[in-house]
PyMOL Python script that loads the backbone (N, CA, C, O; Angstrom):
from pymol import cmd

cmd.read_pdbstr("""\
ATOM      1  N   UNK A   1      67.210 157.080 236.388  1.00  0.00           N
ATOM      2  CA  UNK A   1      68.647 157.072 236.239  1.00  0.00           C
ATOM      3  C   UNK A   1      69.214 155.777 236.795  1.00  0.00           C
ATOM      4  O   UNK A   1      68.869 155.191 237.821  1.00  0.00           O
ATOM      5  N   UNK A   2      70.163 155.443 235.907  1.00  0.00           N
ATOM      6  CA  UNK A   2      70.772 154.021 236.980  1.00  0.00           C
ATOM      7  C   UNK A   2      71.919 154.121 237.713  1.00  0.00           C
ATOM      8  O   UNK A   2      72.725 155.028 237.505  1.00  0.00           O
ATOM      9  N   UNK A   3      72.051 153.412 238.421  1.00  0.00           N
ATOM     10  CA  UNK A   3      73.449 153.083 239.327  1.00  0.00           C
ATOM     11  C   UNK A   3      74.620 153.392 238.888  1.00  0.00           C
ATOM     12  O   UNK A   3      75.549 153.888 239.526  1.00  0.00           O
ATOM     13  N   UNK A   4      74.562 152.965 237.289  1.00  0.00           N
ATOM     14  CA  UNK A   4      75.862 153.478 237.040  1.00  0.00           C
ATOM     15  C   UNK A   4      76.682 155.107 237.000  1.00  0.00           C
ATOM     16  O   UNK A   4      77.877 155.399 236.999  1.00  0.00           O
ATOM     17  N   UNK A   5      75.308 156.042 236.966  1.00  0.00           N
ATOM     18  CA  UNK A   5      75.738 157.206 236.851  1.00  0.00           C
ATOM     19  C   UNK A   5      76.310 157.790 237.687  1.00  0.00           C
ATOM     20  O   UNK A   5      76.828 158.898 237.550  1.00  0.00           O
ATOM     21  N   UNK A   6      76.287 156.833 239.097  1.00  0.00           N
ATOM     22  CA  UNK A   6      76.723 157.649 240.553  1.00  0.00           C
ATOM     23  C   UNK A   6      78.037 156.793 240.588  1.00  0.00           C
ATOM     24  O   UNK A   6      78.645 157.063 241.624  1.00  0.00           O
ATOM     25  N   UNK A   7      78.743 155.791 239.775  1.00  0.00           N
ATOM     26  CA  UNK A   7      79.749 154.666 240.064  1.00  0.00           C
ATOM     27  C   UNK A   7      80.732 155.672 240.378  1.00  0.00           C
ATOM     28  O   UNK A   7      81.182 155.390 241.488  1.00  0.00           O
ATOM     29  N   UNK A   8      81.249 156.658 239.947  1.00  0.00           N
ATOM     30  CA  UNK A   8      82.418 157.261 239.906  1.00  0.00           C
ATOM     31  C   UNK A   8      82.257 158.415 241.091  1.00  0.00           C
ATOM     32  O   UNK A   8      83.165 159.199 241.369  1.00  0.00           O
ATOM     33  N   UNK A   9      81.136 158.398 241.656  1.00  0.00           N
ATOM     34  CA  UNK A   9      81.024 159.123 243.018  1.00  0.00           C
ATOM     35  C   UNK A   9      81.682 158.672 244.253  1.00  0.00           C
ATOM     36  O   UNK A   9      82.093 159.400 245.156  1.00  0.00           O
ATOM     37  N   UNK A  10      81.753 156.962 244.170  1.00  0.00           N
ATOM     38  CA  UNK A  10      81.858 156.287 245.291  1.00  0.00           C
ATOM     39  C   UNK A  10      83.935 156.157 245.019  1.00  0.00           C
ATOM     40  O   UNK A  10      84.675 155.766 245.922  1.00  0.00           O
ATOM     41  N   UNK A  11      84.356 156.512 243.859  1.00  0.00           N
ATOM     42  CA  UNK A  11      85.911 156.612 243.895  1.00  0.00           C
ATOM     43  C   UNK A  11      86.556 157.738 244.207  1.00  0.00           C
ATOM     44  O   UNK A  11      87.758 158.000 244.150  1.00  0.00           O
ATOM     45  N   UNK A  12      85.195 158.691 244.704  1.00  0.00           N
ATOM     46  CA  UNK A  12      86.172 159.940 244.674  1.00  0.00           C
ATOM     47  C   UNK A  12      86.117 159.939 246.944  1.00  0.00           C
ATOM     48  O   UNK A  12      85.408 160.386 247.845  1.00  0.00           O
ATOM     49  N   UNK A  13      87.278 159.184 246.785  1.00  0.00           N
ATOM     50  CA  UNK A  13      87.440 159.487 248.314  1.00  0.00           C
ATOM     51  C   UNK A  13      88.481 160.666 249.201  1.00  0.00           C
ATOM     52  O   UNK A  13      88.704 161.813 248.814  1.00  0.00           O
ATOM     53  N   UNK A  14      88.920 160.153 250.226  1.00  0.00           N
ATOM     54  CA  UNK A  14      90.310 161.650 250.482  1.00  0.00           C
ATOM     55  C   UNK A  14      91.255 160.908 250.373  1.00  0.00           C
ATOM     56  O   UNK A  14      92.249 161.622 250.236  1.00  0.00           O
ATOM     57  N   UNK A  15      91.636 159.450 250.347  1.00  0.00           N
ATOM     58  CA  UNK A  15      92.935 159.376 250.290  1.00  0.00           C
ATOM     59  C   UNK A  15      93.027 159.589 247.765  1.00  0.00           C
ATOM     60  O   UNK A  15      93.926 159.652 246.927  1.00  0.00           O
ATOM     61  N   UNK A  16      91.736 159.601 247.757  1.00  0.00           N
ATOM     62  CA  UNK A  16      92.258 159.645 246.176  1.00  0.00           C
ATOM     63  C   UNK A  16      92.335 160.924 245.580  1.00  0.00           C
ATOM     64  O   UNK A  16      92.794 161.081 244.448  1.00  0.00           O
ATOM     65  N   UNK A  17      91.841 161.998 246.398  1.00  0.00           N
ATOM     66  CA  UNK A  17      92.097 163.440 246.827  1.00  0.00           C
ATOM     67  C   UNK A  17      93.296 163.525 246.871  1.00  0.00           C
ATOM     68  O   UNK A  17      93.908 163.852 245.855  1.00  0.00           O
ATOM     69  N   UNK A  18      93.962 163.255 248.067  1.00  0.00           N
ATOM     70  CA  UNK A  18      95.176 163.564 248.260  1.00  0.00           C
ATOM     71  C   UNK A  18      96.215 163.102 247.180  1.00  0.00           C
ATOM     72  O   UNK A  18      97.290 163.702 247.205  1.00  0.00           O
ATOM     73  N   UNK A  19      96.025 161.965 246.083  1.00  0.00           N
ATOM     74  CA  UNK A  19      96.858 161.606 245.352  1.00  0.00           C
ATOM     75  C   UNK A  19      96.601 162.382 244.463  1.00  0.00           C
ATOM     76  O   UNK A  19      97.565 162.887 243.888  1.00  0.00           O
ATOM     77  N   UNK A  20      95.474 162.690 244.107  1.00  0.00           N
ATOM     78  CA  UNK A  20      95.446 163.639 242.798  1.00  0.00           C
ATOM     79  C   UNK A  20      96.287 165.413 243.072  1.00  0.00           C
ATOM     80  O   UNK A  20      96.828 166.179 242.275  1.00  0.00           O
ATOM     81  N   UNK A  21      96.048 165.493 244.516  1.00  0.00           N
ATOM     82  CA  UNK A  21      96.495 166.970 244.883  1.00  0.00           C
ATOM     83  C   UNK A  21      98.094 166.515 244.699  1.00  0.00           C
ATOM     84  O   UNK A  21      98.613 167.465 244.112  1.00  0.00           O
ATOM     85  N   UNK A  22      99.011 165.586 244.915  1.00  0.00           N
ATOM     86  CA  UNK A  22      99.846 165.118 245.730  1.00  0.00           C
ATOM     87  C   UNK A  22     100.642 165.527 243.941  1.00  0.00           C
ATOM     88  O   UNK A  22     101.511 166.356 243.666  1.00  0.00           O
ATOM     89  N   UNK A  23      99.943 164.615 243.090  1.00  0.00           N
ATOM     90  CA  UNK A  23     100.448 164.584 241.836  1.00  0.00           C
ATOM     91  C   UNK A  23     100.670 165.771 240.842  1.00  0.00           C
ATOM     92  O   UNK A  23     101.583 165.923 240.030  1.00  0.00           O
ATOM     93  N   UNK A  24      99.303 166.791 241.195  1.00  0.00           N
ATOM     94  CA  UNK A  24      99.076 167.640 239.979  1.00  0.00           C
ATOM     95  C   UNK A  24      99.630 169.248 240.428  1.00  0.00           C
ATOM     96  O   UNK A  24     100.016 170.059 239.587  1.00  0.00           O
ATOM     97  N   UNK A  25      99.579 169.575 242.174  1.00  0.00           N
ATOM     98  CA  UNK A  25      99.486 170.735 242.337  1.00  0.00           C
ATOM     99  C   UNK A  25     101.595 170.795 243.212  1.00  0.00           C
ATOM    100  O   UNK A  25     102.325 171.762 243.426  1.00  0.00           O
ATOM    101  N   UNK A  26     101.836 169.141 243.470  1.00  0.00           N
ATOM    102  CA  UNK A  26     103.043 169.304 243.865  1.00  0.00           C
ATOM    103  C   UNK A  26     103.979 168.363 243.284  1.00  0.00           C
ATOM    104  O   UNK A  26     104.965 167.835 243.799  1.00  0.00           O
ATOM    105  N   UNK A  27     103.425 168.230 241.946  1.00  0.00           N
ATOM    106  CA  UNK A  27     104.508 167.467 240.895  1.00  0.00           C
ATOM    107  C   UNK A  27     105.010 166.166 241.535  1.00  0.00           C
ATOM    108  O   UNK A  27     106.164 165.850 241.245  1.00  0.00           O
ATOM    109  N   UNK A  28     104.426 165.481 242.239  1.00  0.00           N
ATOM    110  CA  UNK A  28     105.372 164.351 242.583  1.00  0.00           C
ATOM    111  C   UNK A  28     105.186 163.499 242.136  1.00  0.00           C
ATOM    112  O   UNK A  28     104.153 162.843 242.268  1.00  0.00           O
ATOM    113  N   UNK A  29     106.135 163.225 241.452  1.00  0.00           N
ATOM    114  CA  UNK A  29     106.594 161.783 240.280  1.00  0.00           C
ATOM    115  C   UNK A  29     107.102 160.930 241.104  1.00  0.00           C
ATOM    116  O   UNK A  29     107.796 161.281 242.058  1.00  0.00           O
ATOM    117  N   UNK A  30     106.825 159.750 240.840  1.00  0.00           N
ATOM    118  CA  UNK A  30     107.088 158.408 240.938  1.00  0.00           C
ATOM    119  C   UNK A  30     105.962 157.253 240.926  1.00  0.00           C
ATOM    120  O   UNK A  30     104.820 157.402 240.493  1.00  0.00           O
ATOM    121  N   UNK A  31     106.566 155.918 241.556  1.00  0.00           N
ATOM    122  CA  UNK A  31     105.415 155.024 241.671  1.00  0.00           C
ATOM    123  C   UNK A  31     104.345 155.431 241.813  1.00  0.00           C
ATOM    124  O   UNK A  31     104.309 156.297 242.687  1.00  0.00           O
ATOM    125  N   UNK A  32     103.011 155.130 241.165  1.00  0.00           N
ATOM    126  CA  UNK A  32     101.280 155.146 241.823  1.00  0.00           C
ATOM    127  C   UNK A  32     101.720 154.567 243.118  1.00  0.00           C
ATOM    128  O   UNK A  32     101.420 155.229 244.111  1.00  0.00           O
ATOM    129  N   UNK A  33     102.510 153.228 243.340  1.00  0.00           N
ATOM    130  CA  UNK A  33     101.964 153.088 244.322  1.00  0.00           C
ATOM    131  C   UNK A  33     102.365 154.001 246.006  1.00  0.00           C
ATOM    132  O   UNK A  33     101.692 154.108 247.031  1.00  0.00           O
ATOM    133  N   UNK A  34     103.666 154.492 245.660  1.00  0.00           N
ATOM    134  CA  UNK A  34     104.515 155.686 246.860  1.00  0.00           C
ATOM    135  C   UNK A  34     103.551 156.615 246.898  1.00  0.00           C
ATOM    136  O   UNK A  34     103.254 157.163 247.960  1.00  0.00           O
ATOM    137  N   UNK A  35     102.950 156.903 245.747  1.00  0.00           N
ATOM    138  CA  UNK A  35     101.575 158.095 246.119  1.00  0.00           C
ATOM    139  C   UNK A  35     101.037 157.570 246.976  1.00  0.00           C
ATOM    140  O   UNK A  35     101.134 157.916 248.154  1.00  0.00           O
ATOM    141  N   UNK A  36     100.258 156.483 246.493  1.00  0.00           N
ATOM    142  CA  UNK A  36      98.804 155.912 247.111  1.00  0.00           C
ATOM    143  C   UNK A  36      98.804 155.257 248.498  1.00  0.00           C
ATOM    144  O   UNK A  36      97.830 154.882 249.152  1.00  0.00           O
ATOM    145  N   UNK A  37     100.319 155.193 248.855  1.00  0.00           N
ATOM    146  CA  UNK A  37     100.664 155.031 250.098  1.00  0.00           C
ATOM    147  C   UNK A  37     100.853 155.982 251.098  1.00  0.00           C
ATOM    148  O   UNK A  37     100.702 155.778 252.302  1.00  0.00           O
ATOM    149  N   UNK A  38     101.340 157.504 250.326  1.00  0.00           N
ATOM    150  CA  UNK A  38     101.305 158.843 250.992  1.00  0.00           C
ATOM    151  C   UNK A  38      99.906 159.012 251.507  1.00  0.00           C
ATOM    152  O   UNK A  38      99.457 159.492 252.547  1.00  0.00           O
ATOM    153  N   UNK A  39      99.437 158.542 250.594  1.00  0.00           N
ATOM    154  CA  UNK A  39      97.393 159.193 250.202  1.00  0.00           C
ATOM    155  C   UNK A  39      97.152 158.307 251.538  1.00  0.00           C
ATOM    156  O   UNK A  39      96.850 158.898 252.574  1.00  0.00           O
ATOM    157  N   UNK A  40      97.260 157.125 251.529  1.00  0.00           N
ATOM    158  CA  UNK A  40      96.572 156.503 252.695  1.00  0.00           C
ATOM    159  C   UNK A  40      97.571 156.593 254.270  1.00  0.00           C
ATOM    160  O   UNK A  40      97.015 156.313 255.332  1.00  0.00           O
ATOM    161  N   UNK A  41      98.711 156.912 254.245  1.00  0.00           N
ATOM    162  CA  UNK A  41      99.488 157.522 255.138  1.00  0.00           C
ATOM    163  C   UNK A  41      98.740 158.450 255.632  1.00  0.00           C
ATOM    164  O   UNK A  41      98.434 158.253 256.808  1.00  0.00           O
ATOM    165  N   UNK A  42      98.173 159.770 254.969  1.00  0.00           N
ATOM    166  CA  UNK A  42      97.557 161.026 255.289  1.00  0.00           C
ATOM    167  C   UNK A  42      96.173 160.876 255.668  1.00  0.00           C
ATOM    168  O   UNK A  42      95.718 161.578 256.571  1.00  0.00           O
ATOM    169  N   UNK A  43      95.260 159.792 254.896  1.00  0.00           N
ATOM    170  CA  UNK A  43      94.163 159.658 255.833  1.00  0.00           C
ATOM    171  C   UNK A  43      94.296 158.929 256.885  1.00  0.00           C
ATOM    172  O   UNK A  43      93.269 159.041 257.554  1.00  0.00           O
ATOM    173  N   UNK A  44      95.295 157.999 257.540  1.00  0.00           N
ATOM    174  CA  UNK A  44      95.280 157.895 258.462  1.00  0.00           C
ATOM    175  C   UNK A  44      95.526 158.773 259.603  1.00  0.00           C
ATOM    176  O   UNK A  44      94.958 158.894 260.688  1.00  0.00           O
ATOM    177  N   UNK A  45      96.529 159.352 259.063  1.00  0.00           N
ATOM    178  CA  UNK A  45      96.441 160.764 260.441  1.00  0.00           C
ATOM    179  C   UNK A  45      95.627 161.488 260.799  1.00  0.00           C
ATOM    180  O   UNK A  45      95.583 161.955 261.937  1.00  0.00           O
ATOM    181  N   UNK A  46      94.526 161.807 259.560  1.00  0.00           N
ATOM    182  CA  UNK A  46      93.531 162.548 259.703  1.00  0.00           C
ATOM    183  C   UNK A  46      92.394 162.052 260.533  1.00  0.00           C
ATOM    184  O   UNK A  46      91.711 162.685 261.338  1.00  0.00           O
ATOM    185  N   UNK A  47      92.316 160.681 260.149  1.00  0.00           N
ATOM    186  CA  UNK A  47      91.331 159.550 261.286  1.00  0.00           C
ATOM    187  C   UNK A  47      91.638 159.873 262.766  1.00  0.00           C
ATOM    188  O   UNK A  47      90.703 160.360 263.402  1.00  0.00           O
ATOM    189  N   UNK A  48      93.248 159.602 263.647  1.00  0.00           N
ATOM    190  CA  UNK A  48      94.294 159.656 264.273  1.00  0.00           C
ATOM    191  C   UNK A  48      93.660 161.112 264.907  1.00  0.00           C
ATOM    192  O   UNK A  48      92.970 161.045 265.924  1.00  0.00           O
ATOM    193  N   UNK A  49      93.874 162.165 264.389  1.00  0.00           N
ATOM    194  CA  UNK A  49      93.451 163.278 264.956  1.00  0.00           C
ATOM    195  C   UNK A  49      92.277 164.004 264.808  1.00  0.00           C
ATOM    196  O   UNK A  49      92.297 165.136 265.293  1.00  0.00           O
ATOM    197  N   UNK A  50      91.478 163.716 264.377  1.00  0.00           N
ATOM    198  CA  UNK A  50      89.981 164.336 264.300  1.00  0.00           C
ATOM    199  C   UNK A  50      88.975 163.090 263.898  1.00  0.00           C
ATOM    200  O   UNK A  50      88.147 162.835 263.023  1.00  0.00           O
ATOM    201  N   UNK A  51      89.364 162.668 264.692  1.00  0.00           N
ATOM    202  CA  UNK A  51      87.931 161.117 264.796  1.00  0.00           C
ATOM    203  C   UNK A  51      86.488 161.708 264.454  1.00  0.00           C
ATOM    204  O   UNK A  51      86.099 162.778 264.921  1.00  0.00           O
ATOM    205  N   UNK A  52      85.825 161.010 263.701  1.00  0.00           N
ATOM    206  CA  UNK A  52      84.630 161.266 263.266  1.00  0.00           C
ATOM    207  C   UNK A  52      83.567 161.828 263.886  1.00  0.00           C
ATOM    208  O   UNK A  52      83.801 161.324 264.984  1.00  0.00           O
ATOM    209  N   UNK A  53      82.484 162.532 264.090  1.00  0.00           N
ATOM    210  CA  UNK A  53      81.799 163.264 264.917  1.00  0.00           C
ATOM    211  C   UNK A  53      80.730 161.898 265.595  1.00  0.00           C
ATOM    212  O   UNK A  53      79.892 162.327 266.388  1.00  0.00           O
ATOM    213  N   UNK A  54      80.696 160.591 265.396  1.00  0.00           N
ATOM    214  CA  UNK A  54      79.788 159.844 265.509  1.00  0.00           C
ATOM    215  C   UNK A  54      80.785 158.893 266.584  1.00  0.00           C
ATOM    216  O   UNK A  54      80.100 158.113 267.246  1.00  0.00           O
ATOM    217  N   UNK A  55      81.719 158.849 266.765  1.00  0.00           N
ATOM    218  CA  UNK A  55      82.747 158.648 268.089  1.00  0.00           C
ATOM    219  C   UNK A  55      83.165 159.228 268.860  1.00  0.00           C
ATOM    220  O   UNK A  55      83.750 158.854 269.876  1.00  0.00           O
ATOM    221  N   UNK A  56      82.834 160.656 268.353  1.00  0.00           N
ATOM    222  CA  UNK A  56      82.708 161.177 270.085  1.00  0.00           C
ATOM    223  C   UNK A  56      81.639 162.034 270.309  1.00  0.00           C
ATOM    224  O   UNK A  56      81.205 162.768 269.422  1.00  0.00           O
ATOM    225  N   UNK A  57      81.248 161.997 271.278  1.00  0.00           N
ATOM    226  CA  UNK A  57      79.864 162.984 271.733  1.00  0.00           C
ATOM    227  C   UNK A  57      80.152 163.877 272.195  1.00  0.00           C
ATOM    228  O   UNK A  57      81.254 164.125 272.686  1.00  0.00           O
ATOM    229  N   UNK A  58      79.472 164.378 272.155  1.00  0.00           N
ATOM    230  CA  UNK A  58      79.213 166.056 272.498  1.00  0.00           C
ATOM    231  C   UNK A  58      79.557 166.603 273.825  1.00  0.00           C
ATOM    232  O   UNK A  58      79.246 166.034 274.872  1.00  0.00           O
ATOM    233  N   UNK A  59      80.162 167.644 273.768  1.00  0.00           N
ATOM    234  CA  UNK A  59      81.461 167.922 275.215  1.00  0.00           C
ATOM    235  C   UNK A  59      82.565 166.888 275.124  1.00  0.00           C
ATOM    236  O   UNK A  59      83.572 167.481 275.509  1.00  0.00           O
ATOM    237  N   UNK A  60      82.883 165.659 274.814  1.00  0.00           N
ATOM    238  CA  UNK A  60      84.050 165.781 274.641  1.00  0.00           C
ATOM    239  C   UNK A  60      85.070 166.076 274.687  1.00  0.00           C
ATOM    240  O   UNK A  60      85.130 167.217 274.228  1.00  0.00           O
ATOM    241  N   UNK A  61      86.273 165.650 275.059  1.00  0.00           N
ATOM    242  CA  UNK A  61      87.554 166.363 274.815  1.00  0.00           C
ATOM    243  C   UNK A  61      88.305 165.844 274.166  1.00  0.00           C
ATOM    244  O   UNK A  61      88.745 164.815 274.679  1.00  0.00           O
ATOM    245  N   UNK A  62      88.883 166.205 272.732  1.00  0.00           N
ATOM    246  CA  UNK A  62      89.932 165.345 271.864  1.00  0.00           C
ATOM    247  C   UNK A  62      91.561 165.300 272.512  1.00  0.00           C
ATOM    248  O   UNK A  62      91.983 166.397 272.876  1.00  0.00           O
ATOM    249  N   UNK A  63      92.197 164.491 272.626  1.00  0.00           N
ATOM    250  CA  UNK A  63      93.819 165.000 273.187  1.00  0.00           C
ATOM    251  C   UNK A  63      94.379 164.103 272.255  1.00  0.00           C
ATOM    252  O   UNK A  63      93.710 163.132 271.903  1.00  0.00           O
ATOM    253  N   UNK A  64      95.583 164.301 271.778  1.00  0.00           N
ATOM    254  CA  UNK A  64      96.288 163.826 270.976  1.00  0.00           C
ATOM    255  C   UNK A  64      97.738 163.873 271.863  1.00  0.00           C
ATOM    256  O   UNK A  64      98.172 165.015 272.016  1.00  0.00           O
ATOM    257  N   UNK A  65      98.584 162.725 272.497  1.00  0.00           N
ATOM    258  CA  UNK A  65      99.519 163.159 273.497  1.00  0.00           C
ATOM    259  C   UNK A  65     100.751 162.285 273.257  1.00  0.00           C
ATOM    260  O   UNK A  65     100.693 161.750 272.150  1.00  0.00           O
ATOM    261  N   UNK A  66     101.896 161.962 273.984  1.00  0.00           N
ATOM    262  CA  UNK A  66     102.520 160.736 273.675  1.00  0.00           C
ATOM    263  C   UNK A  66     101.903 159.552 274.635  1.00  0.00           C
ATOM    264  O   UNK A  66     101.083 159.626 275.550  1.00  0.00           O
ATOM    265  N   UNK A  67     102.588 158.466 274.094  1.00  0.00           N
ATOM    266  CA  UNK A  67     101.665 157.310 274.306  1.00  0.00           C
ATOM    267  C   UNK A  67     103.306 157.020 275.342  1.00  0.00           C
ATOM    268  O   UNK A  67     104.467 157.360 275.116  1.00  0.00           O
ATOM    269  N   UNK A  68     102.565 156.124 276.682  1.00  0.00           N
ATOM    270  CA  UNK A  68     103.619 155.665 277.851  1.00  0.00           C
ATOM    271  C   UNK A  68     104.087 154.621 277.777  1.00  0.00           C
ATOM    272  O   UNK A  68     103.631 153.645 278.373  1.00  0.00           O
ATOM    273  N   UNK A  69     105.724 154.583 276.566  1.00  0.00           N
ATOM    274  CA  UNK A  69     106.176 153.191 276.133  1.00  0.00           C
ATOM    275  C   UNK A  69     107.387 153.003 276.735  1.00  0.00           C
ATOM    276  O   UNK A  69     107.874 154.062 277.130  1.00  0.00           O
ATOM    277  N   UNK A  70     108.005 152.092 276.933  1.00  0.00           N
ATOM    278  CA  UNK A  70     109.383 152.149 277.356  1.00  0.00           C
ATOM    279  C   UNK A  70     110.018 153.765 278.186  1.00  0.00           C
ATOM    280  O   UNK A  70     109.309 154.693 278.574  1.00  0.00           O
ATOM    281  N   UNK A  71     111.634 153.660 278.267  1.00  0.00           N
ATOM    282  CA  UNK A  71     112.135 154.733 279.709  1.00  0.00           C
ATOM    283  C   UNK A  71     111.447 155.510 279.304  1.00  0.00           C
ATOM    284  O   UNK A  71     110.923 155.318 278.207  1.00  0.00           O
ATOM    285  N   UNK A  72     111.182 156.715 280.059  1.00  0.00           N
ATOM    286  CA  UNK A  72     111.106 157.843 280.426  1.00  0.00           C
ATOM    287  C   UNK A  72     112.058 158.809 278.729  1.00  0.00           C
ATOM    288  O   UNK A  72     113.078 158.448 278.144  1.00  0.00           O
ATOM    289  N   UNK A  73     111.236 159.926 278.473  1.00  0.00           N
ATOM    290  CA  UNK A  73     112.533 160.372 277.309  1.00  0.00           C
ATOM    291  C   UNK A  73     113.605 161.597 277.715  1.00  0.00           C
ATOM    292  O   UNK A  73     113.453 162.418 278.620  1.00  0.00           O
ATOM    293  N   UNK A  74     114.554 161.502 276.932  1.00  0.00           N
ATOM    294  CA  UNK A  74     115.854 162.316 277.778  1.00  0.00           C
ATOM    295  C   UNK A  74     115.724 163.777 277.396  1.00  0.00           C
ATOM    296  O   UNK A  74     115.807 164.278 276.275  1.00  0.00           O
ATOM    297  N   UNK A  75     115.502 164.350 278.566  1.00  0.00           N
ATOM    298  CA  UNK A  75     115.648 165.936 278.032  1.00  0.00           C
ATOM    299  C   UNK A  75     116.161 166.606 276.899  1.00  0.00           C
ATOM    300  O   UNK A  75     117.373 166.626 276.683  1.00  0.00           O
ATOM    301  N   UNK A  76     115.188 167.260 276.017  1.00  0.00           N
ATOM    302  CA  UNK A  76     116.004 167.782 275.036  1.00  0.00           C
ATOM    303  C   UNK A  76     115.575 166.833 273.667  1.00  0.00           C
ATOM    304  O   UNK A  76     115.847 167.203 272.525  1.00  0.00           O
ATOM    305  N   UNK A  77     115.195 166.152 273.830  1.00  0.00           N
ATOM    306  CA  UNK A  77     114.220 164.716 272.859  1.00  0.00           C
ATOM    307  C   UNK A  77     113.207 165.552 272.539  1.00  0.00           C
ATOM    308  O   UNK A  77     112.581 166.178 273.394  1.00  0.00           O
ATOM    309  N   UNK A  78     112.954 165.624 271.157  1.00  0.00           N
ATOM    310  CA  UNK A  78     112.134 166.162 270.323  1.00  0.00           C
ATOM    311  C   UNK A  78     110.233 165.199 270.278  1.00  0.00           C
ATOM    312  O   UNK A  78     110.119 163.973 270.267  1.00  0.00           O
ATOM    313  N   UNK A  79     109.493 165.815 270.268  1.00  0.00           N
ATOM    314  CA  UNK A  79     108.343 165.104 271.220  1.00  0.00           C
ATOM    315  C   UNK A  79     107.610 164.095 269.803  1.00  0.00           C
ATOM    316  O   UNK A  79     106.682 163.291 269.893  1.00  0.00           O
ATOM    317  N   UNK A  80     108.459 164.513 268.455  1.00  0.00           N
ATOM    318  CA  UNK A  80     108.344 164.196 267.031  1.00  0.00           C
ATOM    319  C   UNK A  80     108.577 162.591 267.304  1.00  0.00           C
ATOM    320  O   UNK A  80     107.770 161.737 266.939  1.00  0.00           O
ATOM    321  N   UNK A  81     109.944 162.278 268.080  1.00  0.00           N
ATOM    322  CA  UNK A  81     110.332 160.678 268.125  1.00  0.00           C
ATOM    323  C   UNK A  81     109.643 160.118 269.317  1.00  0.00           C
ATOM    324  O   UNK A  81     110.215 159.318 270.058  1.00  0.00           O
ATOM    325  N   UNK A  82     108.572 160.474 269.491  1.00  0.00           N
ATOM    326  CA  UNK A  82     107.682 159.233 270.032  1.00  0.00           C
ATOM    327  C   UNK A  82     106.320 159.165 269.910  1.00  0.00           C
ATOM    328  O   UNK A  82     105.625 160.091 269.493  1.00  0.00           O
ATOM    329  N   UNK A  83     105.897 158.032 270.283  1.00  0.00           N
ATOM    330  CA  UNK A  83     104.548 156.794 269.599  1.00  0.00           C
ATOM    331  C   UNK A  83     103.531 158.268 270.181  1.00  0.00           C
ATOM    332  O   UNK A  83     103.455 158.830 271.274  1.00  0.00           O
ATOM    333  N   UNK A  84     102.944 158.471 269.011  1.00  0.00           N
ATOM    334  CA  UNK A  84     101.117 159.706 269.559  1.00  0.00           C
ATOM    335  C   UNK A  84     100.302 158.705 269.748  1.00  0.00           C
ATOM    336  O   UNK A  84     100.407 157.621 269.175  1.00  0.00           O
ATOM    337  N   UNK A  85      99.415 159.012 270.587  1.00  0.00           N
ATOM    338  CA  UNK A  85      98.068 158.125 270.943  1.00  0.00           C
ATOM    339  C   UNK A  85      96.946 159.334 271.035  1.00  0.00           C
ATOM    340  O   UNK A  85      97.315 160.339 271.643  1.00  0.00           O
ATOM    341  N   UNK A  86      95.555 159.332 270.466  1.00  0.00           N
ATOM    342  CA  UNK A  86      94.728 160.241 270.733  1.00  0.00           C
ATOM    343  C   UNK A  86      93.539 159.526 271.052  1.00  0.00           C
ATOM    344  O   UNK A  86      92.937 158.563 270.577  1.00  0.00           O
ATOM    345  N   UNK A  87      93.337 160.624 272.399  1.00  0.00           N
ATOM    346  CA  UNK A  87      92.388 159.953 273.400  1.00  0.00           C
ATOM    347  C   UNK A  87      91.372 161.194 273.531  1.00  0.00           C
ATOM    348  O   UNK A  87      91.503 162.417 273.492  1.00  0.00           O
ATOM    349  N   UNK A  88      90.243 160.254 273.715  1.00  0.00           N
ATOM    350  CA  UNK A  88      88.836 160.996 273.835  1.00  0.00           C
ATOM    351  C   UNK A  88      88.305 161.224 275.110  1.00  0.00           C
ATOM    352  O   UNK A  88      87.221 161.795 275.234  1.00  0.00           O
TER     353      UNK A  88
END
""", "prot")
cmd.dss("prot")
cmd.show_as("cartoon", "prot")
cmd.util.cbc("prot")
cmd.orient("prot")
C-alpha cells in the first residue's frame, strides 16, 4: 500500500473535528476562517487544561488557578475576568 492511502489520516485532527462538529451539528455559518479560529481557540484550551500524559508523571497534580497579575481583585469579581494559568 502506499503513503498516499493514509494522506487524509494525518488531516483529520481536533481542531478539524471541532470545525466540522462546529459547522454541521451547530449550524454555524460564516467565515472558514471564524470557524477555524474557534477550532484552534478550543484546542488550545484543551492543551491549557489537560496537558498531555507525557508532561506530567504519574501522581501528579493538575491545578488550573488564576495567574498573580496586577491589584489584588475586588470582591464580587467574577473569577471568569482573570488571566488562568495551569500548573503541574
Amino acid at each position: 500500500m502506499s503513503s498516499q492511502a493514509y494522506a487524509g489520516t494525518a488531516q483529520r485532527t481536533f481542531p478539524q473535528a471541532v470545525q466540522h462538529l462546529l459547522e454541521t451539528e451547530y449550524g454555524l455559518l460564516g467565515s472558514q476562517r471564524i470557524v477555524a479560529l474557534l477550532a484552534g481557540g478550543l484546542a488550545a484550551l484543551v492543551e491549557q487544561f489537560f496537558p498531555p500524559r507525557d508532561r506530567v508523571s504519574s501522581g501528579w497534580l493538575v491545578f488550573t488557578g488564576t495567574k498573580a497579575t496586577g491589584p489584588k481583585p475586588a470582591p464580587g469579581q467574577p473569577t471568569s475576568a482573570q488571566t488562568l494559568v495551569t500548573l503541574a
